[in-house]
C-alpha positions in Angstrom: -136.5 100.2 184.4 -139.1 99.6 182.1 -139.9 99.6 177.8 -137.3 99.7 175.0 -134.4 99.4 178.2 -135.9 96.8 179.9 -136.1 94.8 176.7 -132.3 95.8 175.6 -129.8 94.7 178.6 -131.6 90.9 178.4 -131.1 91.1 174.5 -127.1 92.5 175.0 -126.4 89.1 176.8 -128.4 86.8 175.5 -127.7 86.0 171.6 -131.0 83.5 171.1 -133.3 86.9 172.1 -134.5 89.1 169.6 -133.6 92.4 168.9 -135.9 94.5 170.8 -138.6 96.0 168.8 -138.3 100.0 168.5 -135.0 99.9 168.5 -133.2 101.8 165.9 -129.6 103.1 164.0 -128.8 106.8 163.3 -130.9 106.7 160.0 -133.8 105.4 162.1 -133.8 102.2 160.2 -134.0 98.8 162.1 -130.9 98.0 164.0 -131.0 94.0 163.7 -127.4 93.8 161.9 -125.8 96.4 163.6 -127.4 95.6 167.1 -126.0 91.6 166.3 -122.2 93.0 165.9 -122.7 95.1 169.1 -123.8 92.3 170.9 -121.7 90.0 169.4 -118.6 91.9 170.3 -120.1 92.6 174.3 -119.9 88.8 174.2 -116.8 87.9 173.0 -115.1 90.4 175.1 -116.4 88.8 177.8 -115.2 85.4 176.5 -111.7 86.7 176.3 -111.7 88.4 179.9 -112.5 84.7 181.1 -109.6 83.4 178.9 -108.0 85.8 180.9 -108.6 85.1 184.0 -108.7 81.5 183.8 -105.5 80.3 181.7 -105.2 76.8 183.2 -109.0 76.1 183.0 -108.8 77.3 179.0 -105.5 74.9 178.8 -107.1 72.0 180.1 -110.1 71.6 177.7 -109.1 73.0 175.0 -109.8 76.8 173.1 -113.1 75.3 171.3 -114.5 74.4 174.5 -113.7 77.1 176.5 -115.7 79.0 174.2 -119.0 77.2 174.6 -118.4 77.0 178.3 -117.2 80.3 178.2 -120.7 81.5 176.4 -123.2 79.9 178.1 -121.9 81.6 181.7 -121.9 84.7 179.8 -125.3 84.7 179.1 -126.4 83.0 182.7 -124.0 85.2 184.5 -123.7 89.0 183.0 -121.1 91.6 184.8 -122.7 93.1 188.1 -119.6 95.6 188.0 -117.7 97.1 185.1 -114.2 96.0 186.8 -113.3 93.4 184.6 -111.0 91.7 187.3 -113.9 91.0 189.2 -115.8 89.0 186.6 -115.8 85.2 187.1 -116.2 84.9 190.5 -118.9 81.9 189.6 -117.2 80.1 187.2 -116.1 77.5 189.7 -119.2 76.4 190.7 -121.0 77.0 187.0 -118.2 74.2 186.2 -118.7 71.6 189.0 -122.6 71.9 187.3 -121.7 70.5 183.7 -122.6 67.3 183.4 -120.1 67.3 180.1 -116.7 68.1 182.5 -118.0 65.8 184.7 -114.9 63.4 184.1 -112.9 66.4 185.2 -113.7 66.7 188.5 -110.5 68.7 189.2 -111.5 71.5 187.3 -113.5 73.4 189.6 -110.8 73.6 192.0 -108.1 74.6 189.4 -110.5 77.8 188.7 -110.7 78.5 192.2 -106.5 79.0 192.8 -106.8 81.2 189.4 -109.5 83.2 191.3 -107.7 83.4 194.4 -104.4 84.1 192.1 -106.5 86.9 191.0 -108.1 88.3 194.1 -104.4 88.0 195.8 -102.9 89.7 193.1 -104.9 92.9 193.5 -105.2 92.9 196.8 -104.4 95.9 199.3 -100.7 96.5 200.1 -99.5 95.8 203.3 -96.4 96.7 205.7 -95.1 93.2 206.1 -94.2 91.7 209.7 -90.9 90.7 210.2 -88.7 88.2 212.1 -87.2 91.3 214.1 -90.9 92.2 214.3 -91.5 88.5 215.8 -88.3 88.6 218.3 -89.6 92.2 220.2 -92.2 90.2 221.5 -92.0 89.2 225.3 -91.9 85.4 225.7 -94.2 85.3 228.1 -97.1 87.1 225.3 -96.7 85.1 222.8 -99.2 83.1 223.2 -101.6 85.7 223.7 -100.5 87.4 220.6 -102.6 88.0 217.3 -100.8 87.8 214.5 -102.6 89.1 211.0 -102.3 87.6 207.8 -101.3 90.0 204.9 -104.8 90.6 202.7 -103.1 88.9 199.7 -103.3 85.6 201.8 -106.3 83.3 200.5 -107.0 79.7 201.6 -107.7 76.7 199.7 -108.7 72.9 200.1 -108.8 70.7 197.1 -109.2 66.3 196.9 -106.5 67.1 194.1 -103.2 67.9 193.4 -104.2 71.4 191.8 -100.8 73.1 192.0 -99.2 70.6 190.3 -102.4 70.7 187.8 -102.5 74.5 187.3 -98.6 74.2 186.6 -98.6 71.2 183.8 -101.9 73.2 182.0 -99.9 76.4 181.8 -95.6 75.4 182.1 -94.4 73.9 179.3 -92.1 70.6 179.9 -94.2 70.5 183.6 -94.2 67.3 185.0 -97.5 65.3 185.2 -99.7 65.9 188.4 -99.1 63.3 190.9 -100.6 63.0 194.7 -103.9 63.4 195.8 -105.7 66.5 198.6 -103.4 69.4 199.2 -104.1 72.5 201.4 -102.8 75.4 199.7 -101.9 79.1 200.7 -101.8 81.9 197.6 -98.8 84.0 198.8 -97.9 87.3 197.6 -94.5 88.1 198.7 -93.6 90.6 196.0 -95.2 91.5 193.0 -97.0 88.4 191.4 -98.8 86.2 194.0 -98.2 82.0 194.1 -99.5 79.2 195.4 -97.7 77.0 198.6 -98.1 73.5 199.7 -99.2 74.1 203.5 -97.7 71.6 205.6 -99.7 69.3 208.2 -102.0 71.9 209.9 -101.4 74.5 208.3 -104.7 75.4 207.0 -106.4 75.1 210.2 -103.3 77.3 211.7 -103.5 80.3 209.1 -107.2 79.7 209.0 -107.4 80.7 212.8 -105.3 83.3 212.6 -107.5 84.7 209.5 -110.0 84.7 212.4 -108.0 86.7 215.1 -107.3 83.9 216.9 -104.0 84.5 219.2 -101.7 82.2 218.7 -101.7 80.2 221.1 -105.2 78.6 220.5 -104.3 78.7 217.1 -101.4 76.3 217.1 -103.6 74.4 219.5 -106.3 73.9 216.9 -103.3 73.4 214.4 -102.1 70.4 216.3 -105.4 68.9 217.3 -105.7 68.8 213.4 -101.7 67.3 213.1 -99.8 66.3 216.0 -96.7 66.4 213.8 -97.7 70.6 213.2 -94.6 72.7 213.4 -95.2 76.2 214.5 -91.4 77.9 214.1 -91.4 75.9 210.1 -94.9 77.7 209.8 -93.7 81.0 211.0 -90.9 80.5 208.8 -93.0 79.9 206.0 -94.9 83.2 206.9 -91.8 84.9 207.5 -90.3 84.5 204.4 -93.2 85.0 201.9 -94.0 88.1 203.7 -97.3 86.8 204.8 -97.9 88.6 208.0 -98.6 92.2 208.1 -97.8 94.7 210.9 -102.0 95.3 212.7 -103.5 98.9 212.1 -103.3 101.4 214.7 -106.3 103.2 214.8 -106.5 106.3 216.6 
């Protein structure tokens, strides 16, 4: 990619850059003004899809300086795909990097749950595994068996209280965040996917079985982690969000 296109992708997502020279409107006049609204709007429709996808984040600090924080990773981070739903993916760590939401330290964490919220939500459809599913299975295999979490299942780890954050930025009346480091599941059991307070070992439990662990060594690892780990309350948990899904048979 070289000459007048080269110059013209940089100068689309970058507003301080120049309208490349050459570049023209149907009457083969300059296009500085017209080029400035086309650019202007690429920009703020990006702006918006982060508004989008990150509700609590845009809550917490405010419309005004969403915007600027909202620009800047526009121009340091343009689209690598035209799916929309996919944008942002970077915004959690382009946050933790402001010196200027520094005294927020929460806030890269909060947009990683509305990322995962996001990723779960459009994840693949699964056929979910049930308690019946659970029962069929000899006593004497259950250790040995593998278990697979449904592909709407995403883990989390956060020093903060960040369902209880993500809920006062965006519920009105919410209580105000109290507690400190949670370990979080993003459940879909139906339709809209949302977030669960994992119990002690939890994480280290689903994140085994994320890694086709059977399940014996994973509620080993669980309770290494937390004596006090409880695998039928876990499987419970599972059961009832619809969590596991039934493994592929390939033929």
């Amino acid at each position: 990619m070289t000459g007048l296109v080269a110059d013209i992708l940089p100068a689309l997502r970058n507003p301080a850059l120049p309208v490349p020279k050459g570049l023209t409107d149907g009457a083969g006049h300059p296009a500085g003004r017209r080029f400035n609204v086309y650019r202007n709007n690429i920009t703020m429709s990006l702006i918006e899809a982060l508004a989008q996808g990150f509700p609590a984040i845009h809550s917490l600090i405010g419309a005004d300086n969403f915007r600027m924080v909202a620009r800047a990773y526009v121009v340091d981070h343009p689209p690598e795909t035209p799916l929309m739903m996919q944008y942002g993916a970077g915004v959690p760590a382009f946050l933790q990097r402001l010196p200027a939401l520094s005294h927020l330290p929460y806030l890269p964490d909060v947009a990683r749950l509305e990322l995962a919220l996001r990723v779960s939500y459009h994840a693949a459809d699964h056929q979910p595994f049930t308690a019946d599913d659970l029962a069929q299975i000899e006593p004497e295999n259950i250790e040995n068996t593998i278990l697979y979490p449904a592909p709407s299942l995403h883990l989390l780890r956060s020093r903060w209280p960040i369902i209880q954050i993500h809920a006062f930025a965006l519920t009105p009346g919410a209580p105000k965040p109290t507690g400190l480091a949670q370990d979080i599941a993003v459940f879909r059991p139906e339709y809209d996917p949302a977030p669960q307070d994992l119990p002690p070992g939890g994480h280290t439990f689903l994140a085994r079985l994320q890694a086709h662990h059977p399940l014996g060594p994973a509620t080993e690892a669980a309770t290494e982690t937390a004596p006090e780990f409880d695998l039928g309350a876990m499987l419970a948990l599972l059961l009832s969000h619809n969590a596991l899904a039934q493994p592929e048979v390939r033929e």
